[in-house]
Backbone of each chain as ProteinMPNN parsed JSONL, in Angstrom:
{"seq_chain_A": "XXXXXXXXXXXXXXXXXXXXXXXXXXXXXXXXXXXXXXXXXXXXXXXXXXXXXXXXXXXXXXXXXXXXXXXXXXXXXXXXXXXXXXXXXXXXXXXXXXXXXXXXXXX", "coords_chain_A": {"N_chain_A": [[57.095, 136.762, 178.953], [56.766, 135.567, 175.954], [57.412, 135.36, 172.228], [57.585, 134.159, 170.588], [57.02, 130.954, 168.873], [57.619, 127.909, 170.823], [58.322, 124.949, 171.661], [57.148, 122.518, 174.084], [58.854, 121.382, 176.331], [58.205, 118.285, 176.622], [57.655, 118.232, 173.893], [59.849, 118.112, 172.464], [60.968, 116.767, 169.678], [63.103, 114.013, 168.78], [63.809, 113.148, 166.111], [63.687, 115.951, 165.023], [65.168, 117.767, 166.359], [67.808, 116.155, 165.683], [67.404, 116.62, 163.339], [67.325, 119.265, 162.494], [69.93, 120.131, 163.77], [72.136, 119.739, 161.917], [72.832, 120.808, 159.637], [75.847, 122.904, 158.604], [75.299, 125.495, 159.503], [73.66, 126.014, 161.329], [75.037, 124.35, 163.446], [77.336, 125.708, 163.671], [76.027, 127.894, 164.622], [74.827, 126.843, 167.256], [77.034, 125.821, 168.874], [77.941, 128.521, 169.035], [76.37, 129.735, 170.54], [76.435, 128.42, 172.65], [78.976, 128.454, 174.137], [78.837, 130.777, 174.534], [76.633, 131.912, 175.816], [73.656, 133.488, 176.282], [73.068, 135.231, 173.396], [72.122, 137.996, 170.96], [71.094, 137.481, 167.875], [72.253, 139.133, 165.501], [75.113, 139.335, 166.952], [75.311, 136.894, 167.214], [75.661, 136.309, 163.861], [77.583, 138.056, 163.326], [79.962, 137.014, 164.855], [80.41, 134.981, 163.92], [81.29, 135.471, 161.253], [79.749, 135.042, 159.114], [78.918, 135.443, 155.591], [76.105, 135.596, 155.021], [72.684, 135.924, 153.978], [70.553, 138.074, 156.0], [67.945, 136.903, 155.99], [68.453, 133.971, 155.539], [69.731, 133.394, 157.876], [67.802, 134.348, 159.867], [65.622, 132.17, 159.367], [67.611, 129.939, 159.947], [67.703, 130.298, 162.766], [65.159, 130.052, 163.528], [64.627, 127.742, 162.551], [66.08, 126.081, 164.227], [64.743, 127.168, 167.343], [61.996, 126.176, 166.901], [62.622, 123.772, 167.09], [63.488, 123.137, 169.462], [65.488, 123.629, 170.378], [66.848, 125.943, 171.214], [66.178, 128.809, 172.742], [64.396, 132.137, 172.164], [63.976, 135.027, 173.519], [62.451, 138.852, 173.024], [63.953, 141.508, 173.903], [63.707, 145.289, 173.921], [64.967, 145.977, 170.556], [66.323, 143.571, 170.137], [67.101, 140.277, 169.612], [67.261, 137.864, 171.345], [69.055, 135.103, 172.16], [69.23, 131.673, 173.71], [71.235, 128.642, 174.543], [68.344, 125.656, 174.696], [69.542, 124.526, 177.126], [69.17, 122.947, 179.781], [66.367, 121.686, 179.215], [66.841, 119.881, 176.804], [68.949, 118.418, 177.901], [67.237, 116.945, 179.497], [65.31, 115.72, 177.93], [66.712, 114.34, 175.791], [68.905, 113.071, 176.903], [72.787, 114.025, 177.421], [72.886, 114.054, 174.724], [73.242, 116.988, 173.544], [75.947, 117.786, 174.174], [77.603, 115.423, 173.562], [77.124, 116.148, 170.592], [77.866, 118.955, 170.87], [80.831, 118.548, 171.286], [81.486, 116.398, 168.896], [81.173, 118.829, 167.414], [83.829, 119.931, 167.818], [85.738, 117.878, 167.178], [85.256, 117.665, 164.509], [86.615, 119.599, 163.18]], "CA_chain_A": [[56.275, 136.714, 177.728], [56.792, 134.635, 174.569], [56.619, 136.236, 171.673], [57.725, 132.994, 169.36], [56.862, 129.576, 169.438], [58.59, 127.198, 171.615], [57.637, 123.346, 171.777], [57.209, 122.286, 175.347], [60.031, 119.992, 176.448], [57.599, 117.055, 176.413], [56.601, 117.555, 172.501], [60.854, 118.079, 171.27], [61.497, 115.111, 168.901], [64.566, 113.433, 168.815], [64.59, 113.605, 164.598], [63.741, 117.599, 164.667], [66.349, 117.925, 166.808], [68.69, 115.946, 165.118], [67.79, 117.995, 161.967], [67.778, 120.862, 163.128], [71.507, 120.014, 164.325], [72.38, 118.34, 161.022], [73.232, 121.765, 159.003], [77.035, 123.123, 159.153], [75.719, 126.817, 159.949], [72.925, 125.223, 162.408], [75.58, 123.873, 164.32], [78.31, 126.681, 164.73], [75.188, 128.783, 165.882], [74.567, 126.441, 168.782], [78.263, 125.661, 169.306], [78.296, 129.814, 169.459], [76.104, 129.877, 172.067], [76.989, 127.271, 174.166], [80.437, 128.847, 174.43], [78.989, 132.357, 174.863], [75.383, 131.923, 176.142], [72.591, 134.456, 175.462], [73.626, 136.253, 172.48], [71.346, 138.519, 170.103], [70.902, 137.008, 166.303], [73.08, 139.972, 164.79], [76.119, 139.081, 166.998], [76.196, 135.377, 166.492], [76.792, 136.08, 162.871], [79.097, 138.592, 163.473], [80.674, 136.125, 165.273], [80.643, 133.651, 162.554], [81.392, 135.719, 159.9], [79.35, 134.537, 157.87], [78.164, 136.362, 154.579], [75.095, 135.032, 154.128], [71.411, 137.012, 153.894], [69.971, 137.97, 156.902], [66.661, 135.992, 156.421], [69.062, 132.784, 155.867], [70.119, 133.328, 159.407], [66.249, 133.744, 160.563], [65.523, 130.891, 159.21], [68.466, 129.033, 160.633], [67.184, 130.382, 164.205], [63.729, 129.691, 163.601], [64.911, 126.051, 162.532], [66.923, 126.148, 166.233], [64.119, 127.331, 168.385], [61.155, 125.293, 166.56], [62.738, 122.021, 167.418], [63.35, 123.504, 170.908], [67.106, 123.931, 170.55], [66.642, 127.417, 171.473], [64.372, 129.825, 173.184], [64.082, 133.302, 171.869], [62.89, 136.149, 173.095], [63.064, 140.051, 172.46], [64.567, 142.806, 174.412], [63.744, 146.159, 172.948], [65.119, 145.628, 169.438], [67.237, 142.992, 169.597], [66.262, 138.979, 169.675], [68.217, 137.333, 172.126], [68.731, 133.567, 171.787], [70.114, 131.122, 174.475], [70.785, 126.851, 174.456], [67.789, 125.045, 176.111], [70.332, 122.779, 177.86], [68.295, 121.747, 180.585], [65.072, 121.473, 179.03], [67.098, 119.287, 175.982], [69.06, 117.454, 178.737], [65.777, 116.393, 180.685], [64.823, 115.258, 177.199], [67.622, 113.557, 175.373], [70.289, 113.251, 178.283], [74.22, 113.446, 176.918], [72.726, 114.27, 173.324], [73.367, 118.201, 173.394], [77.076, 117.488, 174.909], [78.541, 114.591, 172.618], [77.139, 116.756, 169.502], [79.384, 119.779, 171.012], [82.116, 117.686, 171.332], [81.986, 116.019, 167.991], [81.754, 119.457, 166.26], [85.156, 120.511, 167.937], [86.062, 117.285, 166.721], [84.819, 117.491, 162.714], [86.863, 120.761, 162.68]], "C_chain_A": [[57.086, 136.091, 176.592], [56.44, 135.009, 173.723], [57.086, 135.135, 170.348], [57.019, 131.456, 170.109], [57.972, 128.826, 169.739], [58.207, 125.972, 172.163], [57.861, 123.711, 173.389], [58.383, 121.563, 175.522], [59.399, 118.54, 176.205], [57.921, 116.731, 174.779], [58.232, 118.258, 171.824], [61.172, 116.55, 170.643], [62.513, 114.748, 168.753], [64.995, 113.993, 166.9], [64.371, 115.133, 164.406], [65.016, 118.043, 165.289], [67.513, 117.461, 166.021], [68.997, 116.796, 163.341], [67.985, 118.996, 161.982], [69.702, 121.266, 163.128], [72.428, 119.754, 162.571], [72.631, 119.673, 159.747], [74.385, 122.412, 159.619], [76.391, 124.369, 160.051], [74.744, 126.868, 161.302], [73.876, 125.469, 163.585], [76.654, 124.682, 165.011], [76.926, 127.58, 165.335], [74.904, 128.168, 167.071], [75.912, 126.322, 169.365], [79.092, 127.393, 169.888], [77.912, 130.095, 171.098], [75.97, 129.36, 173.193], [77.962, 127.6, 174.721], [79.635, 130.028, 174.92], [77.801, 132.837, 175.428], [74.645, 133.0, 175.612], [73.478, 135.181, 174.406], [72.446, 137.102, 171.58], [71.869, 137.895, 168.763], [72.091, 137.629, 165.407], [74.429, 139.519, 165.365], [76.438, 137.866, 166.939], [76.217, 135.579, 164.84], [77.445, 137.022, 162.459], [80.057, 138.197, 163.696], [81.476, 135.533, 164.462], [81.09, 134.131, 161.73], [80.972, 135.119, 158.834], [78.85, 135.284, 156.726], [76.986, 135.932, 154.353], [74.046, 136.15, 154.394], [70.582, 136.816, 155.461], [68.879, 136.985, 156.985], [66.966, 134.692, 156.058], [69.256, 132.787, 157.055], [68.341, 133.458, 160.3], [65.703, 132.484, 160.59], [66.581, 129.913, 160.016], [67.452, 129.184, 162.253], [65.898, 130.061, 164.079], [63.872, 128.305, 163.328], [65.256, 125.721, 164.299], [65.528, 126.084, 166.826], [62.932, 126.35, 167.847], [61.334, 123.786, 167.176], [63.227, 122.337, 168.667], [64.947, 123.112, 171.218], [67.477, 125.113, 171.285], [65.795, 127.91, 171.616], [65.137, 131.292, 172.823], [63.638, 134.32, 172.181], [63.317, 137.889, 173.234], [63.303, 140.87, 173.742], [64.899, 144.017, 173.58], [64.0, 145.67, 171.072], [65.893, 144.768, 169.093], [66.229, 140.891, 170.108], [67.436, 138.572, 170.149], [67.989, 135.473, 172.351], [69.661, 132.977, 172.828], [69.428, 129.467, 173.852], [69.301, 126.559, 175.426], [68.125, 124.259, 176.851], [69.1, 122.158, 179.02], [66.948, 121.029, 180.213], [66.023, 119.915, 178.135], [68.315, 117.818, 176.913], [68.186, 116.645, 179.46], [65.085, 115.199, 179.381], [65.332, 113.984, 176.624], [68.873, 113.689, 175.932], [71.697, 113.091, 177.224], [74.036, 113.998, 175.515], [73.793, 115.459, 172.85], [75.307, 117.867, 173.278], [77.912, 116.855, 173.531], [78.412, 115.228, 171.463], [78.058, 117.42, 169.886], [80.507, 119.379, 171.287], [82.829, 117.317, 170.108], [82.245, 117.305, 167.116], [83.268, 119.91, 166.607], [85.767, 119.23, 167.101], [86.394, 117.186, 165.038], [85.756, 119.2, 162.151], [88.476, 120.314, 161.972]], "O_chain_A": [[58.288, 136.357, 176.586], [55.233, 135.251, 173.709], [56.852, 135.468, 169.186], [56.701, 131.085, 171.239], [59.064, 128.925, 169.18], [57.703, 126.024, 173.285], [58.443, 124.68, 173.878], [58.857, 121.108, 174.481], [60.069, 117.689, 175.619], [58.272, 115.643, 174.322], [58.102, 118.905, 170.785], [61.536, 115.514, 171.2], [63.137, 115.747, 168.396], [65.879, 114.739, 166.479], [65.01, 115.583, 163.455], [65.844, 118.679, 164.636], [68.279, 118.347, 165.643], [69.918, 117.219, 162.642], [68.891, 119.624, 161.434], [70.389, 122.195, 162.703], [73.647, 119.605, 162.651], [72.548, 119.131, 158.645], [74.358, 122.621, 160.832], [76.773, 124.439, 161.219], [75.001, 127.644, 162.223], [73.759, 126.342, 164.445], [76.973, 124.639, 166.199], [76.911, 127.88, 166.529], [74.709, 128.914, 168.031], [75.978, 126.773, 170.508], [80.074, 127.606, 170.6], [78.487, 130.403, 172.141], [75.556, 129.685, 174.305], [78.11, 127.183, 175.869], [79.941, 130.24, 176.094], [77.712, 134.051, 175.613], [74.961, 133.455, 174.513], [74.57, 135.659, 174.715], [71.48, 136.344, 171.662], [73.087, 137.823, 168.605], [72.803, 136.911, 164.705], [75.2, 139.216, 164.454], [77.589, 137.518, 166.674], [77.027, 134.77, 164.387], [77.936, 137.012, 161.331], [81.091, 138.583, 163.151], [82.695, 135.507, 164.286], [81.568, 133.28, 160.98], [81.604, 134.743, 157.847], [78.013, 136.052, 157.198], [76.763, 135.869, 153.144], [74.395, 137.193, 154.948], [70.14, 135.769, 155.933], [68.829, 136.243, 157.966], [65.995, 133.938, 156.124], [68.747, 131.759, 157.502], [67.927, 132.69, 161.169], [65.376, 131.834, 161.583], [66.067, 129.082, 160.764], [66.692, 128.32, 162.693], [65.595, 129.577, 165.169], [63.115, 127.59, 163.983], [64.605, 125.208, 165.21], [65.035, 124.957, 166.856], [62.906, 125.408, 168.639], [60.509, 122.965, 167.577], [63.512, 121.233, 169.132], [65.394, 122.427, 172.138], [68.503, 125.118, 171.965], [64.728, 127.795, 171.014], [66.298, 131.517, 173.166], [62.857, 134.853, 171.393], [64.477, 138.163, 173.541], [62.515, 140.624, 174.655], [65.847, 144.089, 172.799], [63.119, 145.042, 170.484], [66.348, 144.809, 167.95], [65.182, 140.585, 170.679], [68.512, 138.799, 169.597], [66.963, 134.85, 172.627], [70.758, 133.51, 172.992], [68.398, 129.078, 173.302], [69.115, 127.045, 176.541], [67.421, 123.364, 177.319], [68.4, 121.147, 178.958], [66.52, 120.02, 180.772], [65.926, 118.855, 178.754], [68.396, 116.636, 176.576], [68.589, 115.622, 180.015], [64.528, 114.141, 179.673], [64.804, 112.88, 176.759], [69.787, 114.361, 175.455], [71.726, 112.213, 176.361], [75.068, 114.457, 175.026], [74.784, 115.28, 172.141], [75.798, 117.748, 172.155], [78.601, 117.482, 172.725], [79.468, 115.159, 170.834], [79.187, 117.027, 169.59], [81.286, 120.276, 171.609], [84.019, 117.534, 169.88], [83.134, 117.29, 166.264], [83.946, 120.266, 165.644], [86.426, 119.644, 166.148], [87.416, 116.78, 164.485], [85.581, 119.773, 161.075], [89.135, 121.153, 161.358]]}, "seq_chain_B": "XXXXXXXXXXXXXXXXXXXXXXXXXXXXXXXXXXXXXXXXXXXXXXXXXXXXXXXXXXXXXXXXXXXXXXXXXXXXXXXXXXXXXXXXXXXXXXXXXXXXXXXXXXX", "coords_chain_B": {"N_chain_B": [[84.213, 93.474, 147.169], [82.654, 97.289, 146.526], [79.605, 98.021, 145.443], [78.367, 100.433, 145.662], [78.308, 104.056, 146.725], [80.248, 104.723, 149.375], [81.187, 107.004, 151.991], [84.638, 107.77, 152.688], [85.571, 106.948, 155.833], [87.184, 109.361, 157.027], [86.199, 111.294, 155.599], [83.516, 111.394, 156.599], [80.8, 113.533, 157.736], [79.607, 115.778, 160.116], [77.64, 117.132, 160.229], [75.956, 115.954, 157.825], [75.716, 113.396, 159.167], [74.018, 113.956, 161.291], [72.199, 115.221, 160.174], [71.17, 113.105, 158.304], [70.266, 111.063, 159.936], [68.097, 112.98, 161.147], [65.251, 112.22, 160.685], [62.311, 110.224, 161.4], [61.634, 107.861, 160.17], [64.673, 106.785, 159.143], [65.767, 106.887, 161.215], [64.287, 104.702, 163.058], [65.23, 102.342, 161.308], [68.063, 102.816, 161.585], [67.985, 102.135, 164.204], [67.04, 99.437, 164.035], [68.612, 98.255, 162.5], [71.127, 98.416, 164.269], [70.127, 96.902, 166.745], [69.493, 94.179, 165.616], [72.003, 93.248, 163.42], [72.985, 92.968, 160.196], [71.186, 93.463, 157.71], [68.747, 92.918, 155.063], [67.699, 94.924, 152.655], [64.593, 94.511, 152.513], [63.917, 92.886, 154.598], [64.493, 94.412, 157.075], [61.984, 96.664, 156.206], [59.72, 94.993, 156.124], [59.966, 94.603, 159.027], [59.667, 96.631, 160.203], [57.103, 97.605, 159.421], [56.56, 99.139, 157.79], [53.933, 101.366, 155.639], [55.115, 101.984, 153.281], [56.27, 103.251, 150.217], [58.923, 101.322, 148.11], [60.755, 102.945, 146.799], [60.464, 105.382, 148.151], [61.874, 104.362, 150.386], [63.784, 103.344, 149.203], [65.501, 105.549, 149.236], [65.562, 106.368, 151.542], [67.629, 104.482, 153.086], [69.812, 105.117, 150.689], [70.257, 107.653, 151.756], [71.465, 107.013, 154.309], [73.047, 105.802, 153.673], [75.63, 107.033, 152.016], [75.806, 109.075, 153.71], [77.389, 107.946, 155.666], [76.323, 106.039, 157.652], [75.585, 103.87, 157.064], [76.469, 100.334, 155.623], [76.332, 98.983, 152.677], [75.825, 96.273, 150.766], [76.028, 93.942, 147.988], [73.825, 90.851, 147.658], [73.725, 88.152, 146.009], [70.79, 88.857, 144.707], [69.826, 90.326, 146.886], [70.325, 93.279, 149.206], [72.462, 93.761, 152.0], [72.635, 95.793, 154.537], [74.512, 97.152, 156.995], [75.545, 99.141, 160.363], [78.246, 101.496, 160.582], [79.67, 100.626, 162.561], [82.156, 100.867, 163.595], [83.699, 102.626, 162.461], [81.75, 105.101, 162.858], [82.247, 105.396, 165.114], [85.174, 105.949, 165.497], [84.994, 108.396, 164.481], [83.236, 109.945, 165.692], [83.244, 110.063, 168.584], [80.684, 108.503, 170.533], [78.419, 109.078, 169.932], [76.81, 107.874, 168.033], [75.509, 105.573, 170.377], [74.572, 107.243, 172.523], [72.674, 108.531, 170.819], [71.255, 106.036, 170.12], [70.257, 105.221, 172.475], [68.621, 107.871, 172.94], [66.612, 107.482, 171.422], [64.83, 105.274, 171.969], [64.011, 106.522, 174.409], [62.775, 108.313, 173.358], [60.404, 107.83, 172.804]], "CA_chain_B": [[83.598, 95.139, 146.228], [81.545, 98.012, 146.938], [79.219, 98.208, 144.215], [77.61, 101.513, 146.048], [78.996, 104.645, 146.928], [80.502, 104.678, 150.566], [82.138, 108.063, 151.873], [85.584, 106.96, 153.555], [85.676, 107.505, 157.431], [87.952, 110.644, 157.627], [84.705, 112.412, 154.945], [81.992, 111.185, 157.513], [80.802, 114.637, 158.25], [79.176, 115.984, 161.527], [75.68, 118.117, 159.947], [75.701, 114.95, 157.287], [75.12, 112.352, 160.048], [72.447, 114.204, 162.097], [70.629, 114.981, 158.863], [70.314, 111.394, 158.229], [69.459, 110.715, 161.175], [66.877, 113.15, 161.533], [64.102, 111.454, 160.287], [61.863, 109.53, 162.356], [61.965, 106.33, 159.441], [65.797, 106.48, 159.29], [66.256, 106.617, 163.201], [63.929, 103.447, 162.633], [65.955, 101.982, 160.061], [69.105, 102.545, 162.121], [68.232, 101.431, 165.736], [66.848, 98.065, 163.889], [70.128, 97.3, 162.322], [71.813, 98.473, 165.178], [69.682, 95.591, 167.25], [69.676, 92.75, 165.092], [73.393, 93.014, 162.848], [73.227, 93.094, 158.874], [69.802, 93.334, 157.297], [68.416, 93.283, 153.879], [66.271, 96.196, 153.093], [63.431, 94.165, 152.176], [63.252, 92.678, 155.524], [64.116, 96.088, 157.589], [61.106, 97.047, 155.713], [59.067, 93.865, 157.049], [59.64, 94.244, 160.501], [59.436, 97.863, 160.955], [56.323, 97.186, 159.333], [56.004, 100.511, 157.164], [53.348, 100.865, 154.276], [55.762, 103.555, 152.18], [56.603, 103.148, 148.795], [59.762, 100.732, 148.088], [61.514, 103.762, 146.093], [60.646, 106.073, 149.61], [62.576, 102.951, 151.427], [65.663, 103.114, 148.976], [65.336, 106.803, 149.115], [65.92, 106.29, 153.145], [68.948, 103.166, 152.756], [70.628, 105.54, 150.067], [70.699, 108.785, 152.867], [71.318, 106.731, 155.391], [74.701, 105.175, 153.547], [75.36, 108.342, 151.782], [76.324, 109.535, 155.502], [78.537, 107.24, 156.253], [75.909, 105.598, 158.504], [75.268, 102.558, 157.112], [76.995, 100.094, 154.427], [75.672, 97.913, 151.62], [76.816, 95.119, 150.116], [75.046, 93.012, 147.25], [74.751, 89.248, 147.697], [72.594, 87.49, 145.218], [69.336, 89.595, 144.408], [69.721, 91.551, 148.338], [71.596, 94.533, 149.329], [72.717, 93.675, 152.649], [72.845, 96.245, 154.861], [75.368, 97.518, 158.634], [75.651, 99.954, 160.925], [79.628, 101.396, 160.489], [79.684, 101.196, 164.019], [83.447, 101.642, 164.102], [84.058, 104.049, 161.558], [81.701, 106.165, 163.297], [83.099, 105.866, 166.689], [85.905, 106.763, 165.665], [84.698, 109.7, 163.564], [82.523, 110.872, 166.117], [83.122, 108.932, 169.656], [79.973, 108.365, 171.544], [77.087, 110.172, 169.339], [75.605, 106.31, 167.505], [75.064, 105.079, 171.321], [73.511, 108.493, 172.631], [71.284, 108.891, 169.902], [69.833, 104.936, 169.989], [69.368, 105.653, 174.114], [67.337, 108.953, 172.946], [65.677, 106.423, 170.545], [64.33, 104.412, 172.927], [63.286, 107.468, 175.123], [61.405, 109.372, 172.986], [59.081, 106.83, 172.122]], "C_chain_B": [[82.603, 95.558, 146.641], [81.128, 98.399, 145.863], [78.206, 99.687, 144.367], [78.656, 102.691, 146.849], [79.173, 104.703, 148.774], [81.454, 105.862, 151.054], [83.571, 107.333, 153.054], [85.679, 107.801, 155.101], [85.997, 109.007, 157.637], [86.518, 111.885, 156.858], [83.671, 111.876, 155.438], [82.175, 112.626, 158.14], [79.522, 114.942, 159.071], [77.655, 115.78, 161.238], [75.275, 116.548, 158.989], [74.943, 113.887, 158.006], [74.041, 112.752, 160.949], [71.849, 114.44, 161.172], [70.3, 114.103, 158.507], [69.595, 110.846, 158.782], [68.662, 111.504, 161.785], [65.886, 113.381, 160.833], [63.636, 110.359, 161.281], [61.91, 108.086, 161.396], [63.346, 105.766, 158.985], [66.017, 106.154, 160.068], [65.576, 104.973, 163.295], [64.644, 102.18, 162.147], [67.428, 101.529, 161.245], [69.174, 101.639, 163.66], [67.468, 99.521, 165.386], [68.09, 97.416, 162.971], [71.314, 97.508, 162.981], [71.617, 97.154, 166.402], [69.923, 94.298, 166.533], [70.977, 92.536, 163.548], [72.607, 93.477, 161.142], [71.568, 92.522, 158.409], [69.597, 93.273, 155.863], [67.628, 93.805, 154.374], [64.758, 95.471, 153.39], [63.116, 93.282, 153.919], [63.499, 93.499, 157.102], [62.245, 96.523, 157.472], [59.744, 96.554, 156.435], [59.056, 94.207, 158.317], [59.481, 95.5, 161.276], [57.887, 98.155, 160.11], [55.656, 98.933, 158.451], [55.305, 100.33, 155.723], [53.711, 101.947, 153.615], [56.408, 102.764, 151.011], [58.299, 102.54, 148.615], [60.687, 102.112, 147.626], [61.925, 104.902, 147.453], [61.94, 105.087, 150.494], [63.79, 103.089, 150.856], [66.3, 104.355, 149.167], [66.257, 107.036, 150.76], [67.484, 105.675, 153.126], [69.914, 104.378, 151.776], [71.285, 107.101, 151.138], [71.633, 107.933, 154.08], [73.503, 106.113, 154.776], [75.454, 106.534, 152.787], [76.346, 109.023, 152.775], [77.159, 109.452, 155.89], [78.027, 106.166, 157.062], [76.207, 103.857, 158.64], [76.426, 102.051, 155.912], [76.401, 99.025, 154.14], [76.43, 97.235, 150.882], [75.494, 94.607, 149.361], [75.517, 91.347, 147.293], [73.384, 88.548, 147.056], [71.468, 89.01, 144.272], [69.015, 90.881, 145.869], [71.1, 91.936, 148.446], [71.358, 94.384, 151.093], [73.255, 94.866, 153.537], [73.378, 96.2, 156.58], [75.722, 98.496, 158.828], [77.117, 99.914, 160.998], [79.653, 101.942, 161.654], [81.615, 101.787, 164.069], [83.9, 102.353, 163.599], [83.467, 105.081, 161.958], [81.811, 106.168, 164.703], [84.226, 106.497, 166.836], [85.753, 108.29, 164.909], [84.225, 110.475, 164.813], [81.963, 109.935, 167.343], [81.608, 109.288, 170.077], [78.067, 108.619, 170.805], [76.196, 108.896, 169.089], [75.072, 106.207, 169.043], [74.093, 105.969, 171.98], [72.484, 108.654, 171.939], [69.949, 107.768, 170.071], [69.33, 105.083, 171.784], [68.48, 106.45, 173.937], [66.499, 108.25, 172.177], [64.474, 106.081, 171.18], [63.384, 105.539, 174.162], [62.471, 108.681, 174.894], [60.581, 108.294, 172.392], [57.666, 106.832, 173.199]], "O_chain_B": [[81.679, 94.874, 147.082], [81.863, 99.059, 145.128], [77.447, 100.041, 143.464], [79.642, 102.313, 147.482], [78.126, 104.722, 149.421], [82.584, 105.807, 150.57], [83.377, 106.565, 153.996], [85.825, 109.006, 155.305], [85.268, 109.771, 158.27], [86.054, 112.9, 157.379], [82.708, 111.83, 154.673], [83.147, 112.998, 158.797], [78.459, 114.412, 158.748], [76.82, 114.955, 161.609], [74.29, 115.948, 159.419], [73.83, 113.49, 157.663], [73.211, 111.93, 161.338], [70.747, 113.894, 161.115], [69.1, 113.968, 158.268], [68.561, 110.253, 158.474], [68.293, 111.154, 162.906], [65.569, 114.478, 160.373], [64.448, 109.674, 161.904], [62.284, 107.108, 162.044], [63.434, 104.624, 158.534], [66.548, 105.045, 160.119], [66.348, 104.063, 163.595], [64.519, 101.094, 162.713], [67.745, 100.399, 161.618], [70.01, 100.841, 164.084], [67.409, 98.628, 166.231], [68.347, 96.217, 162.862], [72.384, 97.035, 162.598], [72.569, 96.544, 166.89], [70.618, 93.426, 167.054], [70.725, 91.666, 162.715], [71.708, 94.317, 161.107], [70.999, 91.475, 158.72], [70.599, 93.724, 155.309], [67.007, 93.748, 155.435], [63.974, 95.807, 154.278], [61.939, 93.172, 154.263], [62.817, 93.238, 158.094], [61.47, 96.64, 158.421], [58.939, 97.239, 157.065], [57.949, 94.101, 158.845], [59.255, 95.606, 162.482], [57.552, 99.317, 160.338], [54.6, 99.545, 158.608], [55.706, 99.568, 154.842], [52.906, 102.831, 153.32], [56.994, 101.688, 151.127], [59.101, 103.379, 149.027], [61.574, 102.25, 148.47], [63.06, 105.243, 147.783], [62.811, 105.614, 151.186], [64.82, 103.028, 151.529], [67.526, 104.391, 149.27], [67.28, 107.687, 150.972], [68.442, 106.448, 153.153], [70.999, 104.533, 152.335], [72.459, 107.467, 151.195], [72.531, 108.556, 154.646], [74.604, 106.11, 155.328], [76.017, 107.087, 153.732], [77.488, 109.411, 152.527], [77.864, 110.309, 156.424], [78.829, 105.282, 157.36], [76.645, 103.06, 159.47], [77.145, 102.862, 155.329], [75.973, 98.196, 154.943], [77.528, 97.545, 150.419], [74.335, 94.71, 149.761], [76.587, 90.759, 147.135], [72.275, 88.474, 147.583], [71.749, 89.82, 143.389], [68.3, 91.883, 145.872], [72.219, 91.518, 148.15], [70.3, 94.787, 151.575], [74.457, 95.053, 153.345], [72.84, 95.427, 157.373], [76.253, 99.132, 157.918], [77.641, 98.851, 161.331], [79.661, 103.135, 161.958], [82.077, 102.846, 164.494], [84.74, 103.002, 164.223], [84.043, 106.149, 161.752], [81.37, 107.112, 165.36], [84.526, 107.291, 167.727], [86.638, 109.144, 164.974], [84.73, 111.576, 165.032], [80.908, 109.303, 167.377], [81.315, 110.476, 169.937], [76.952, 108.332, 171.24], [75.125, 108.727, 169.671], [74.011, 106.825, 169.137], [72.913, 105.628, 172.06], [71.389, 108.918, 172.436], [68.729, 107.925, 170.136], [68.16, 105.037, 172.163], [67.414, 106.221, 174.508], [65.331, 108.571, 172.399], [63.346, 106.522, 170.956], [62.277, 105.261, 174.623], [61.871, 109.528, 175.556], [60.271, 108.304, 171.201], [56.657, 106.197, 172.894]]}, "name": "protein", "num_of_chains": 2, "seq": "XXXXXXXXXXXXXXXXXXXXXXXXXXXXXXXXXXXXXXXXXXXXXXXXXXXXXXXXXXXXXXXXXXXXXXXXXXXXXXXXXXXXXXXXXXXXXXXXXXXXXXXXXXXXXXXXXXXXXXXXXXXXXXXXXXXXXXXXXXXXXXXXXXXXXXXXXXXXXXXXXXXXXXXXXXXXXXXXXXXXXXXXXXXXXXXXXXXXXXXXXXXXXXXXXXXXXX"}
């Protein structure tokens, strides 16, 4: 069950994606969970340490999964978020990859 | 002389360059002066054949260099615009070529 929306793989766009990607705190959240796969919302920015307001970080993930960066869905009380690599590989081959590359790079 | 602001290679930053580039009339913008070398806007404009507002258009050209993406030069009455292909290869090996392949395949 699906309890967010989640483009199909057909209907992700190359520029949602790339915007999506195209924010610093965007990008360590996917670079989190590419390293660490499924994670719940609360511990990637535990992770991160980031201070910011929880419903900045919704928003971030709701940016993520909208452009079909990320699928979402709940377990009891927690929202568990993984990459869609294959779906986003099938889509824009190499894309996902050379981004996680360049952010180790831009560090 | 650069009579426009240009950020220098080492401040081409990661989230910067996919936010430029995600826009579906930038990605435009870029994979046609990635095909045919150094453009003026005004005939970019022409051949991607968009009916948006000249100010929308510089609005695009100013993100797009801004970035790091692109660079402008003035020669006469046109602002000559190029893709800094090697400034961002080396900034960020591989990502320009990946992106104009997903170009081409999400269409």
């Amino acid at each position: 069950m699906r309890l967010f929306y989640h483009p199909d793989t057909k209907d992700i766009s190359l520029p949602g994606v790339l915007y999506a990607l195209g924010d610093p705190i965007r990008l360590e959240i996917v670079k989190h969970l590419a390293t660490e796969g499924e994670q719940p919302c609360a511990a990637v920015c535990e992770a991160l340490g980031l201070a910011i307001a929880k419903s900045t970080m919704s928003h971030h993930f709701r940016v993520l999964r909208e452009a079909g960066i990320t699928c979402c869905r709940k377990e009891g009380t927690q929202h568990l978020n993984t990459i869609r690599r294959q779906d986003l590989e099938e889509r824009f081959p190499g894309l996902l990859d050379v981004v996680l590359g360049c952010v180790q790079k831009a560090r």
